[in-house]
PDB file of N, CA, C, O and CB in Angstrom:
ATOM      1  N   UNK A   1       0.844  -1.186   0.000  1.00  0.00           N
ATOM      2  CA  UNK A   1       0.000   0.000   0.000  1.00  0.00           C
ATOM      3  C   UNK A   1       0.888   1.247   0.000  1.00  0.00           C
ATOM      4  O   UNK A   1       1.927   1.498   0.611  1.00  0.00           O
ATOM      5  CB  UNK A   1      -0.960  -0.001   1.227  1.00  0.00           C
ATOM      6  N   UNK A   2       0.140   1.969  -0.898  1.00  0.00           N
ATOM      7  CA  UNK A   2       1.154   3.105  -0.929  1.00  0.00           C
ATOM      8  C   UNK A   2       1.007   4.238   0.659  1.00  0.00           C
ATOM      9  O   UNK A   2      -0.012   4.349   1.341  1.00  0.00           O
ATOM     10  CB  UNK A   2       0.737   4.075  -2.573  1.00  0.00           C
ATOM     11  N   UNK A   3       2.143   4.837   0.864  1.00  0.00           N
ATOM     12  CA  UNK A   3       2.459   5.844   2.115  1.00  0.00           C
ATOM     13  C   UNK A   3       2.661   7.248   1.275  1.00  0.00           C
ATOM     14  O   UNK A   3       2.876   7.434   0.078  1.00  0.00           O
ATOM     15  CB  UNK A   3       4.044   5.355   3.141  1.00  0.00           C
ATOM     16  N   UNK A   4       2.497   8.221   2.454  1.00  0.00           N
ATOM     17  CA  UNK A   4       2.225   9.604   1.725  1.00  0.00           C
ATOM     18  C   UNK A   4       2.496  10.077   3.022  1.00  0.00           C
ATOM     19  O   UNK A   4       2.012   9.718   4.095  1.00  0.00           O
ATOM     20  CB  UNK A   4       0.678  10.043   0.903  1.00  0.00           C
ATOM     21  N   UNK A   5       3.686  11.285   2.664  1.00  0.00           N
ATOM     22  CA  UNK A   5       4.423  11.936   3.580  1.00  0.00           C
ATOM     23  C   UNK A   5       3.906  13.158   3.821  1.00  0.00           C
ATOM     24  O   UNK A   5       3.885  13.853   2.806  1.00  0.00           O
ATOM     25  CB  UNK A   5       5.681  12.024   3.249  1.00  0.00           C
ATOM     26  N   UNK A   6       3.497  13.657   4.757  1.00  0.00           N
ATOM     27  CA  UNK A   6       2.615  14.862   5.549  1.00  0.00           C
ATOM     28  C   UNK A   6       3.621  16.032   5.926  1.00  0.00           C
ATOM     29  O   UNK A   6       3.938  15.819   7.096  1.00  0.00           O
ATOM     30  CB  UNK A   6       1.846  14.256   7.104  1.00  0.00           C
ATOM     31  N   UNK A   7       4.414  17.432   5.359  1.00  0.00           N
ATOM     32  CA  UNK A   7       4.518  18.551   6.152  1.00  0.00           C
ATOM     33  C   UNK A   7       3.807  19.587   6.296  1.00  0.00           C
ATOM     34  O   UNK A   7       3.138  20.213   5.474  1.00  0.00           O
ATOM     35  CB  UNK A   7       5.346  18.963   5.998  1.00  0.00           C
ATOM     36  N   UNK A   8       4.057  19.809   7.855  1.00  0.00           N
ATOM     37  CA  UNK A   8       3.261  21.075   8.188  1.00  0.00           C
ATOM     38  C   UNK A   8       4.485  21.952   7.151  1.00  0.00           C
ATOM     39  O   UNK A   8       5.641  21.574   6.961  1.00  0.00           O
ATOM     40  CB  UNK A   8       3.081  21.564  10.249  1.00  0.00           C
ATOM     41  N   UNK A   9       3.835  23.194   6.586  1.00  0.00           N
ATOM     42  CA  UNK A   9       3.939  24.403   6.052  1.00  0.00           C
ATOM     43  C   UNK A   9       3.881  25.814   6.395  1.00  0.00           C
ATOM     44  O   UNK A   9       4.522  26.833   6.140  1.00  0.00           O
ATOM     45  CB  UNK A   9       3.349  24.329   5.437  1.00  0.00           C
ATOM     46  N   UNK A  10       3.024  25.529   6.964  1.00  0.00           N
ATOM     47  CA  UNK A  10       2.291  26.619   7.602  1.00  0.00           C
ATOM     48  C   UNK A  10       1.801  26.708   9.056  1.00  0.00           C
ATOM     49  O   UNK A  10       1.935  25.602   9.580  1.00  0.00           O
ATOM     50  CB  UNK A  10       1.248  26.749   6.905  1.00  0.00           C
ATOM     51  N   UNK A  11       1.411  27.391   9.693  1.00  0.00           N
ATOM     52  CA  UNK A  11       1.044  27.449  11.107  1.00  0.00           C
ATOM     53  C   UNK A  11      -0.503  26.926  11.278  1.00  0.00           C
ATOM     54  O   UNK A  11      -0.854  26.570  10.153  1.00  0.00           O
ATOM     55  CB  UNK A  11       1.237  29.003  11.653  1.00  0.00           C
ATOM     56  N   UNK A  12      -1.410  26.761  12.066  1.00  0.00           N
ATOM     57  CA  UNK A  12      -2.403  26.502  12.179  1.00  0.00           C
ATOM     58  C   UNK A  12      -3.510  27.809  13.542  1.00  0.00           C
ATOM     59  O   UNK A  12      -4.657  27.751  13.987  1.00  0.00           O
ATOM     60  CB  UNK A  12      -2.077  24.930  12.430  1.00  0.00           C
ATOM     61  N   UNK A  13      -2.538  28.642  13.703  1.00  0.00           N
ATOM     62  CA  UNK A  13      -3.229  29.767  14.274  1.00  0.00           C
ATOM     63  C   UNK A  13      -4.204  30.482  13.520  1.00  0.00           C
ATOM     64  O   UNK A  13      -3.905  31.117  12.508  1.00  0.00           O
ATOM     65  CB  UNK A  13      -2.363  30.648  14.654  1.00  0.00           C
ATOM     66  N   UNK A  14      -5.358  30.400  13.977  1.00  0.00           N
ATOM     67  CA  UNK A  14      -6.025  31.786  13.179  1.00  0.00           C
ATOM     68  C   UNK A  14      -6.689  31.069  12.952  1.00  0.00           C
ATOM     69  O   UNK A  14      -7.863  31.310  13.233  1.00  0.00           O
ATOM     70  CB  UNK A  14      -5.529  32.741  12.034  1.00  0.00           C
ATOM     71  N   UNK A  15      -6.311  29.588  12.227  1.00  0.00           N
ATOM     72  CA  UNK A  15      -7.625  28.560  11.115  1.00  0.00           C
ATOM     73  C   UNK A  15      -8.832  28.363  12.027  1.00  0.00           C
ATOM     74  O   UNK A  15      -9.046  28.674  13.198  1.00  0.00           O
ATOM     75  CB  UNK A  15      -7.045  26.603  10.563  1.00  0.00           C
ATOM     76  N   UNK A  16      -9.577  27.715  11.052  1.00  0.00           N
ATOM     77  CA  UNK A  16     -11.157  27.065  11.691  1.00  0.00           C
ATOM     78  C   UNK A  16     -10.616  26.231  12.374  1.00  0.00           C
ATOM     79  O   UNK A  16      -9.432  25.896  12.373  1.00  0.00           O
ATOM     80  CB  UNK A  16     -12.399  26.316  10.712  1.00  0.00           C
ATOM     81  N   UNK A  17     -11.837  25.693  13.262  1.00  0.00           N
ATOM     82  CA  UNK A  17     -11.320  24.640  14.373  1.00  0.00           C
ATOM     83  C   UNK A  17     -11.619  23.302  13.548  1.00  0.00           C
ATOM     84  O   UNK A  17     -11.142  22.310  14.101  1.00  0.00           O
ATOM     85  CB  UNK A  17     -12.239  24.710  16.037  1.00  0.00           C
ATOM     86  N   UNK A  18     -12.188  23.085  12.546  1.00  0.00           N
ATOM     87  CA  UNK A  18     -11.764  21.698  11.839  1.00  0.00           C
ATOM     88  C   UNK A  18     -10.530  21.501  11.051  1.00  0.00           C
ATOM     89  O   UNK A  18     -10.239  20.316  10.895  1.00  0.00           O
ATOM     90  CB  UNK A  18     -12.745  21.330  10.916  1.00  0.00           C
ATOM     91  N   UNK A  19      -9.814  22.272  10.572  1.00  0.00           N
ATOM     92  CA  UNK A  19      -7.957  22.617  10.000  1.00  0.00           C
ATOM     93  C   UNK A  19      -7.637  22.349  10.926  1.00  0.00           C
ATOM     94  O   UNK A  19      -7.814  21.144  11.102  1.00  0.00           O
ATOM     95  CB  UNK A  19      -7.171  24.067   9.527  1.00  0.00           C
ATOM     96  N   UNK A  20      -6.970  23.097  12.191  1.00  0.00           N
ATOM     97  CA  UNK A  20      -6.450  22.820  13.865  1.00  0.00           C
ATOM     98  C   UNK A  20      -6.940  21.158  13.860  1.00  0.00           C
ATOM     99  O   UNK A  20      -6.119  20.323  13.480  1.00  0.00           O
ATOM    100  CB  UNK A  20      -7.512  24.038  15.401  1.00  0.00           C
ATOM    101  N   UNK A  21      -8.201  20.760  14.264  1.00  0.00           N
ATOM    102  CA  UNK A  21      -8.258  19.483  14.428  1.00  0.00           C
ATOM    103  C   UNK A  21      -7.676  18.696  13.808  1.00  0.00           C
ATOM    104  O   UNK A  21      -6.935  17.904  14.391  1.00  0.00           O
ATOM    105  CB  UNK A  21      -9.143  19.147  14.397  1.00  0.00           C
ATOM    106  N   UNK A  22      -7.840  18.664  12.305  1.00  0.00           N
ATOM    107  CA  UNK A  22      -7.258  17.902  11.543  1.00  0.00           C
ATOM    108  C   UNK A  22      -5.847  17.690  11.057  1.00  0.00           C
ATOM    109  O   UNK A  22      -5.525  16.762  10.314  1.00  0.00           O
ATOM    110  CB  UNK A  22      -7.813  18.046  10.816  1.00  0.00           C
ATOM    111  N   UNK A  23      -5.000  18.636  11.539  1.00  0.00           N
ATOM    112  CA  UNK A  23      -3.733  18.451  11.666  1.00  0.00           C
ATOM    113  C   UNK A  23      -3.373  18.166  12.765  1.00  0.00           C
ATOM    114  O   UNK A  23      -2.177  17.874  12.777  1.00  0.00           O
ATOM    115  CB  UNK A  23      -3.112  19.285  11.317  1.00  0.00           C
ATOM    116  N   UNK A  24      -3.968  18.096  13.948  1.00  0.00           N
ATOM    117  CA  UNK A  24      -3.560  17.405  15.088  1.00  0.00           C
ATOM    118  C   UNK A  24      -4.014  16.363  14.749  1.00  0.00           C
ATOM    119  O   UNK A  24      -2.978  15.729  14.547  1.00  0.00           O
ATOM    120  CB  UNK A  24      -3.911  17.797  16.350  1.00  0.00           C
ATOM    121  N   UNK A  25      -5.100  15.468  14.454  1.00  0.00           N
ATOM    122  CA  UNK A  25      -4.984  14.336  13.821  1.00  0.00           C
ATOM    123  C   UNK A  25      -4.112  13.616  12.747  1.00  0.00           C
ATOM    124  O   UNK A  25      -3.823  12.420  12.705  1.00  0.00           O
ATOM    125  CB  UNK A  25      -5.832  14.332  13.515  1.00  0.00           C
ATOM    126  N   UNK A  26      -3.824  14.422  12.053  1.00  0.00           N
ATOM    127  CA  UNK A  26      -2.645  14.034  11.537  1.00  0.00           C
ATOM    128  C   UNK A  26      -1.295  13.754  11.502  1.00  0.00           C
ATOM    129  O   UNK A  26      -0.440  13.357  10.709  1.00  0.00           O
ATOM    130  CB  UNK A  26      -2.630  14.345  11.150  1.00  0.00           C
ATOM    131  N   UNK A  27      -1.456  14.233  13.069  1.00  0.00           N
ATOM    132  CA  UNK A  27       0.050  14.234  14.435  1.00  0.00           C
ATOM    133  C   UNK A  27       1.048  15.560  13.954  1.00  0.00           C
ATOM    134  O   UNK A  27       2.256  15.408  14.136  1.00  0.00           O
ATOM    135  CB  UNK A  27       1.420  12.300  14.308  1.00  0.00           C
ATOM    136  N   UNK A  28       0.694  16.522  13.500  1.00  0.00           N
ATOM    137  CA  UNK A  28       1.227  17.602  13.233  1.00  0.00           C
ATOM    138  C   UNK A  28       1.221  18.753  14.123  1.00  0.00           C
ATOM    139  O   UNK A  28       0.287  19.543  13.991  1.00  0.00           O
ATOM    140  CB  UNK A  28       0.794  17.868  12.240  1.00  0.00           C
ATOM    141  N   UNK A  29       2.202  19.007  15.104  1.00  0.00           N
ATOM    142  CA  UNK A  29       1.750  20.546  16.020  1.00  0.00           C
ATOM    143  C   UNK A  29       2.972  20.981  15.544  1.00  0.00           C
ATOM    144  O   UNK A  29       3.764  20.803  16.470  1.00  0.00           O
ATOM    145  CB  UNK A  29       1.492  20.658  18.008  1.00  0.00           C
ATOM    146  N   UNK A  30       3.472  21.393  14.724  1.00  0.00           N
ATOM    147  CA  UNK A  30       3.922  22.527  14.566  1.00  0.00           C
ATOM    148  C   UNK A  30       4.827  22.557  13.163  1.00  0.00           C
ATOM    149  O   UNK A  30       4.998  21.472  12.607  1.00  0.00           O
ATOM    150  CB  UNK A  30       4.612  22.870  15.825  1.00  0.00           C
ATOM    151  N   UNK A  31       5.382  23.692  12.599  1.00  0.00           N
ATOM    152  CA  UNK A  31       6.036  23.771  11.286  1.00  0.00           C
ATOM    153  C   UNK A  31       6.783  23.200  11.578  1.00  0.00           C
ATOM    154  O   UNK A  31       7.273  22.899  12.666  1.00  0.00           O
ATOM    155  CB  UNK A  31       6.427  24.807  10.634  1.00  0.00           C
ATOM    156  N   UNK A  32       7.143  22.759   9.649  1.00  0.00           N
ATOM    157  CA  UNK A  32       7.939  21.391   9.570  1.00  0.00           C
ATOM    158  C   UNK A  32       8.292  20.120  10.057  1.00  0.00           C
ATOM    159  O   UNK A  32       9.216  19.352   9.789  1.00  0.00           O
ATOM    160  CB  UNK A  32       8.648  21.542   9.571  1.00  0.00           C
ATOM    161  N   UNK A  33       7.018  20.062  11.101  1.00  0.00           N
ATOM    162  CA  UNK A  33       6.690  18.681  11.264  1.00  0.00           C
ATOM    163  C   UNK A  33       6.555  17.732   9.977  1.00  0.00           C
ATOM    164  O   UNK A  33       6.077  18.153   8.924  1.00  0.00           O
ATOM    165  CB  UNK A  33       5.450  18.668  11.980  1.00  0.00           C
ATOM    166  N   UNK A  34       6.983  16.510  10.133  1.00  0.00           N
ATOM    167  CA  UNK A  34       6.779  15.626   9.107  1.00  0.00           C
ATOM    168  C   UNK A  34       6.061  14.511   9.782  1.00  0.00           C
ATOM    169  O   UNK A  34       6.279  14.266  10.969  1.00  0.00           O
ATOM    170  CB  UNK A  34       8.067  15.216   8.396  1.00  0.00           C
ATOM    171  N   UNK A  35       4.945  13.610   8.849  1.00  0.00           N
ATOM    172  CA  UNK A  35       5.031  12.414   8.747  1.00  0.00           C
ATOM    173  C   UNK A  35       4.387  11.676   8.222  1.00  0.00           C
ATOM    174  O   UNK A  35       3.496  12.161   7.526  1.00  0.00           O
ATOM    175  CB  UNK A  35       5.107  12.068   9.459  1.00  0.00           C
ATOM    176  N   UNK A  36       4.491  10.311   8.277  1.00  0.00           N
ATOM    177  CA  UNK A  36       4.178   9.572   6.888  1.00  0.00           C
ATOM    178  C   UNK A  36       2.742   8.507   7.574  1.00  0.00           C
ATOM    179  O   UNK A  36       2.474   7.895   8.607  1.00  0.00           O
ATOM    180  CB  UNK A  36       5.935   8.441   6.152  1.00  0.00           C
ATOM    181  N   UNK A  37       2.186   8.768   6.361  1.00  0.00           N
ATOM    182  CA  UNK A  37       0.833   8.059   6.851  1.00  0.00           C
ATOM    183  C   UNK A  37       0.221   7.604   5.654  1.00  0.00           C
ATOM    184  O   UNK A  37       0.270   8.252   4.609  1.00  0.00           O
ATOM    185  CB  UNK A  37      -0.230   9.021   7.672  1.00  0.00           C
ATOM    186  N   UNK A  38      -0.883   5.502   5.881  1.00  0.00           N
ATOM    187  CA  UNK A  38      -0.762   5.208   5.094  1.00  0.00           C
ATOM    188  C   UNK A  38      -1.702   5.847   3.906  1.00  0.00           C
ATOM    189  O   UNK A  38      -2.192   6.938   4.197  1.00  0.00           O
ATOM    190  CB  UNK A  38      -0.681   4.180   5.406  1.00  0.00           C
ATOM    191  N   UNK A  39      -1.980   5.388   2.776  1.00  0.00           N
ATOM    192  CA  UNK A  39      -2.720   6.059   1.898  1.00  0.00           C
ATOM    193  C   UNK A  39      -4.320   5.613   1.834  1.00  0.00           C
ATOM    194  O   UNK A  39      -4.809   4.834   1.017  1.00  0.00           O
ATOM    195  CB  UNK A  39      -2.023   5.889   0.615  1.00  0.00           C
ATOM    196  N   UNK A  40      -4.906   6.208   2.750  1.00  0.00           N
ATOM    197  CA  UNK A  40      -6.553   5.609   3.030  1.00  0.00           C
ATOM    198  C   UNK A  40      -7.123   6.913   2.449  1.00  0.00           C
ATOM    199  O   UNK A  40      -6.448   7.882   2.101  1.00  0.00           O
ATOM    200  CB  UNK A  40      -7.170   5.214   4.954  1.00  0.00           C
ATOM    201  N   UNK A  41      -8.659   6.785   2.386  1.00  0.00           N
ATOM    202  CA  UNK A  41      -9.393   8.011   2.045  1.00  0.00           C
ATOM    203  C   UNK A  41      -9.770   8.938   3.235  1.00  0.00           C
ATOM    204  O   UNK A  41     -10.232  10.072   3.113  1.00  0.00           O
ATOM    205  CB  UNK A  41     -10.642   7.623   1.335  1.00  0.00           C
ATOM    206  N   UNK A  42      -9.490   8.256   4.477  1.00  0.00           N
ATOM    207  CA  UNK A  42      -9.722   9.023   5.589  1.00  0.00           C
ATOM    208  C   UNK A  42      -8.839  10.018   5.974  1.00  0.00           C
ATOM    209  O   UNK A  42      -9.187  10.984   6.652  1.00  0.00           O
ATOM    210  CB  UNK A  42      -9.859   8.297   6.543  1.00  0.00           C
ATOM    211  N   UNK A  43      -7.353   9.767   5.443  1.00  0.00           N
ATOM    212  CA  UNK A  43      -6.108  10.746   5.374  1.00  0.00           C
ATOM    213  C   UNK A  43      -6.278  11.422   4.324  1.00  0.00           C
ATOM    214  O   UNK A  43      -5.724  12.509   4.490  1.00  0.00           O
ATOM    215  CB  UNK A  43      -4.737  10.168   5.314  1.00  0.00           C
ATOM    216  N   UNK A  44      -6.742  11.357   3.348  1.00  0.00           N
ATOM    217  CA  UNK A  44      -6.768  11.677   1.995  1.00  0.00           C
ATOM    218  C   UNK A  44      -8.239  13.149   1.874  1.00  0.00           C
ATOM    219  O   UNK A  44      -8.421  14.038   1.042  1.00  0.00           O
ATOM    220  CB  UNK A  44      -7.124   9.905   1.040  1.00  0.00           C
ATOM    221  N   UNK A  45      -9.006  12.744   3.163  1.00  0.00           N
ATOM    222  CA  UNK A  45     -10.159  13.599   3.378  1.00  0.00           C
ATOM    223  C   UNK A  45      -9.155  14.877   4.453  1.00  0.00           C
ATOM    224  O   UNK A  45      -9.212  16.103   4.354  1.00  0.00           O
ATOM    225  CB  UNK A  45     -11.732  12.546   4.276  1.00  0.00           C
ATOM    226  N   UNK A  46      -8.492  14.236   5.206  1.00  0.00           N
ATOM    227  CA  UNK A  46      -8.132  15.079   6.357  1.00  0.00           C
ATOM    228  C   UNK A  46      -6.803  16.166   5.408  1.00  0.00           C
ATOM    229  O   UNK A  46      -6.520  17.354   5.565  1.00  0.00           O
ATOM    230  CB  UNK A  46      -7.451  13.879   7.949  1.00  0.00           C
ATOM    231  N   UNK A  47      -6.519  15.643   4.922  1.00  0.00           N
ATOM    232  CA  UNK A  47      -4.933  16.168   4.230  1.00  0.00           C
ATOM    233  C   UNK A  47      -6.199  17.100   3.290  1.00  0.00           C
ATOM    234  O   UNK A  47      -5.770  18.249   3.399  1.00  0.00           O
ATOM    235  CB  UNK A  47      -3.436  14.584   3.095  1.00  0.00           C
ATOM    236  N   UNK A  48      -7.395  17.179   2.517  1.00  0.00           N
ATOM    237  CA  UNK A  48      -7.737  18.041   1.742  1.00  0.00           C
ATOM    238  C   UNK A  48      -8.430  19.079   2.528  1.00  0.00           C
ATOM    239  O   UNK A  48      -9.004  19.933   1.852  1.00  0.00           O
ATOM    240  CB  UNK A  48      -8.420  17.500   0.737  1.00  0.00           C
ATOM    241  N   UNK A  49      -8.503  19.196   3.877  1.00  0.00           N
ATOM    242  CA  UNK A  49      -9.432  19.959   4.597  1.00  0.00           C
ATOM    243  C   UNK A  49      -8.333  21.391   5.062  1.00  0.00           C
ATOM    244  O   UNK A  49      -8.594  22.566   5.323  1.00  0.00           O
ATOM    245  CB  UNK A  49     -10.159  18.904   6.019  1.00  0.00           C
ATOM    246  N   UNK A  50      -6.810  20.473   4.996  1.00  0.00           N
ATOM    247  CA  UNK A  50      -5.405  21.606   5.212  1.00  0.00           C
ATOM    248  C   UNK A  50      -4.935  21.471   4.324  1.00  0.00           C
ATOM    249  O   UNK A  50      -3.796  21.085   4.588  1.00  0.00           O
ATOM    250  CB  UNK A  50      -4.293  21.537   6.235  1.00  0.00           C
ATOM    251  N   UNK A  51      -5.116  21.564   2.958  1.00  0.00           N
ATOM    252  CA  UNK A  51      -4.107  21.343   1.902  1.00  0.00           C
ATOM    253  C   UNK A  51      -3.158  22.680   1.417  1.00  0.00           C
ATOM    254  O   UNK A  51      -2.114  22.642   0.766  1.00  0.00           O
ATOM    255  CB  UNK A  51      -4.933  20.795   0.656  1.00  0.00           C
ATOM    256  N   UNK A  52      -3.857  23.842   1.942  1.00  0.00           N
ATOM    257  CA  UNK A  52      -3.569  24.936   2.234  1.00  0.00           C
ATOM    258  C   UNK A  52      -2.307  25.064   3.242  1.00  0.00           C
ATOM    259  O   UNK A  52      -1.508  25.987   3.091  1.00  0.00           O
ATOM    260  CB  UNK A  52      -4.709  25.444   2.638  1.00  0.00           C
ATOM    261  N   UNK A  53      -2.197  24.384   3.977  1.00  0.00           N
ATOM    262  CA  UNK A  53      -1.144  24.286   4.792  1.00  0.00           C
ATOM    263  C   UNK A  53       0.101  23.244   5.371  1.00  0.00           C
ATOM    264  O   UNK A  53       0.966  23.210   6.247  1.00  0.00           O
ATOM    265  CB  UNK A  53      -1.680  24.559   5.510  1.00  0.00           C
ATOM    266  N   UNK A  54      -0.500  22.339   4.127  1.00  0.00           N
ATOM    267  CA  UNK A  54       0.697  21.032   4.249  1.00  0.00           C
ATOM    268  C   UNK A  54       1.139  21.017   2.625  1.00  0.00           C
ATOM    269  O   UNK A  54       0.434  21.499   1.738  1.00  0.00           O
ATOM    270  CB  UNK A  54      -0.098  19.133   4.871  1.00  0.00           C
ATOM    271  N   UNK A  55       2.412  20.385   2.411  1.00  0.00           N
ATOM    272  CA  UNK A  55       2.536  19.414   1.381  1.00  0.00           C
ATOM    273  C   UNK A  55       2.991  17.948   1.341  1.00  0.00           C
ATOM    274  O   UNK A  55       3.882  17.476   2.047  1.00  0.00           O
ATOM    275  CB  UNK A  55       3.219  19.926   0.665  1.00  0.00           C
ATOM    276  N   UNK A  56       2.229  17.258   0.382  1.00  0.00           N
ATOM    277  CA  UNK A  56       1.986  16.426   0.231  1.00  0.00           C
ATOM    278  C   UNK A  56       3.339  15.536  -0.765  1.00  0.00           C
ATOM    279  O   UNK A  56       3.762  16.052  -1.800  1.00  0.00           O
ATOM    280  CB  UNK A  56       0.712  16.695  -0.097  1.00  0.00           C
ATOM    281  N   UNK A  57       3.888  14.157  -0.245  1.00  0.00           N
ATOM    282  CA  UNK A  57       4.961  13.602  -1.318  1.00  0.00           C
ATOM    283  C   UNK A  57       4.298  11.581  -0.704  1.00  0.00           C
ATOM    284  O   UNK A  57       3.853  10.916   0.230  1.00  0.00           O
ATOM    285  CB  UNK A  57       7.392  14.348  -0.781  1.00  0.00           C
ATOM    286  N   UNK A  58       4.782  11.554  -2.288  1.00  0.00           N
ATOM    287  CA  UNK A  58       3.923   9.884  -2.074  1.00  0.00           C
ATOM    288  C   UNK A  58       5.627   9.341  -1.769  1.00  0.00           C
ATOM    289  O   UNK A  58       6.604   9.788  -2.370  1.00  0.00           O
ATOM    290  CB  UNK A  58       2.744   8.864  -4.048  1.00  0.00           C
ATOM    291  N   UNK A  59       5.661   8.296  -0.701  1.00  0.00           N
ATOM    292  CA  UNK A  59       6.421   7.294  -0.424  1.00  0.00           C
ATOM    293  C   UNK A  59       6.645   6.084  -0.574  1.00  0.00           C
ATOM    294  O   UNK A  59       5.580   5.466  -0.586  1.00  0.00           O
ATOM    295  CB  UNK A  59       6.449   7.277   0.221  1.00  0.00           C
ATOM    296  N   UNK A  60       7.678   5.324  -0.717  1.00  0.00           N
ATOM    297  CA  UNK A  60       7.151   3.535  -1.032  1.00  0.00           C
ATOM    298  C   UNK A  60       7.522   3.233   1.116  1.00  0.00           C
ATOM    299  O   UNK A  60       7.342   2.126   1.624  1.00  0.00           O
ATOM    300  CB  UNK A  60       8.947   2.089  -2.853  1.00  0.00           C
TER     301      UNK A  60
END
């Protein structure tokens, strides 16, 4: 299954409280956090709700 590598970019101050949530779900508190998570649609929903504030790289 493919993996897909998560950085924070950006800060999460200021955002809606579902962005904030969802990058703490995504185990992200703070810039340039990284990490890799597998490739489900439930990450794939959460990663498009901050896409504004992460980028995204596919991993093996």
């Amino acid at each position: 299954m493919a993996r897909l590598k998560v950085t924070q970019i950006r800060s999460g101050i200021g955002r809606k409280s579902n962005q904030r949530d969802s990058l703490r779900s995504l185990g992200l508190k703070r810039i340039n956090d990284v990490v890799v998570k597998e490739d489900r649609p439930e990450i794939r929903g959460m990663i498009f709700v901050v896409n504004h504030l992460v980028t995204v790289e596919e991993v093996e």
